[in-house]
C-alpha positions in Angstrom: 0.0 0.0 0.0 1.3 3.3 -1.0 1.1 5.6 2.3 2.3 9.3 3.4 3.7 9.2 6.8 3.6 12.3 8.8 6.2 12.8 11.7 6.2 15.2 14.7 8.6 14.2 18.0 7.9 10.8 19.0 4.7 10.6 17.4 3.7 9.5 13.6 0.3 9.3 11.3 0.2 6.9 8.6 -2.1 8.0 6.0 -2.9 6.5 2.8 -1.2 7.6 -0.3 -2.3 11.1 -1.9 -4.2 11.8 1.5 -2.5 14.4 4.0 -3.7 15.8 7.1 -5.9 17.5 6.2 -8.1 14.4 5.1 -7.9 13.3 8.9 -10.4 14.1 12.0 -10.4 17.7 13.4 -8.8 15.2 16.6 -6.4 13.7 15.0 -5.0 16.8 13.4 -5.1 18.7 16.9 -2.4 15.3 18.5 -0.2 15.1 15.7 0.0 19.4 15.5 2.0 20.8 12.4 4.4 17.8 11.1 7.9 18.3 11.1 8.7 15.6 8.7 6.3 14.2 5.5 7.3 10.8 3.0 5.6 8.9 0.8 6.4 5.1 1.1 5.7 1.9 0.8 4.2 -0.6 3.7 3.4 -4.0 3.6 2.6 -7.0 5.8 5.8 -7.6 5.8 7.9 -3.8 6.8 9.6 -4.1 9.5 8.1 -1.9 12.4 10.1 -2.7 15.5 7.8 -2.8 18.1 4.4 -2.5 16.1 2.4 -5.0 13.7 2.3 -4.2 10.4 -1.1 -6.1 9.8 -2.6 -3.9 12.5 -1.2 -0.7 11.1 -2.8 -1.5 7.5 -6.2 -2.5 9.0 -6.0 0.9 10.7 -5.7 2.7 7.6 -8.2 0.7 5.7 -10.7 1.2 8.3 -10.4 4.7 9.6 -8.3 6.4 6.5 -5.1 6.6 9.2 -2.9 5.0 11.7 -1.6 7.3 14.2 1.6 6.0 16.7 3.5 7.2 19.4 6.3 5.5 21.8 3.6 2.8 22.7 2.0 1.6 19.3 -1.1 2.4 17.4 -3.2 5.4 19.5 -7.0 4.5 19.8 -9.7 6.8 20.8 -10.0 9.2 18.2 -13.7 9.0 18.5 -15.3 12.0 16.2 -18.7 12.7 14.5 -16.4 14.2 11.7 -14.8 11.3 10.2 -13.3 12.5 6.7 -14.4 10.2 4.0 -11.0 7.9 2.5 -13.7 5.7 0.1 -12.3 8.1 -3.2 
């Protein structure tokens, strides 16, 4: 899967490809802030992500449109009523 991933400190959002922060949850934009860092990459079932599942990090972006981390793997509880639409 082609992704953007968006870096600021110790914490990241994975976003699928052509998507940027924009696309995400009012939330979402608020924890990550302004990025400080921004590539477009590659991940797979099989990058290695020391520390963090690959599988789980795709199903995250398949099924909410992002995957935010930090020091202690994916971050839940991004609960919204504005949920950006990722279906285009």
């Amino acid at each position: 899967m082609h992704i953007v991933l968006l870096r600021r400190g110790s914490r990241a959002l994975i976003l699928p490809g052509g998507k940027d922060l924009i696309d995400c949850p009012l939330l979402v934009r608020h924890w990550l802030g302004a990025p400080d860092t921004r590539c477009a990459t590659e991940l797979t079932r099989d990058t290695p992500l020391p520390g963090i599942a690959p599988p789980v990090v795709l199903a995250e972006v398949l099924q909410k449109g992002f995957c935010a981390l930090d020091v202690y793997g994916v971050v839940h509880g991004f609960e919204s009523p504005l949920q950006a639409d990722f279906t285009d």
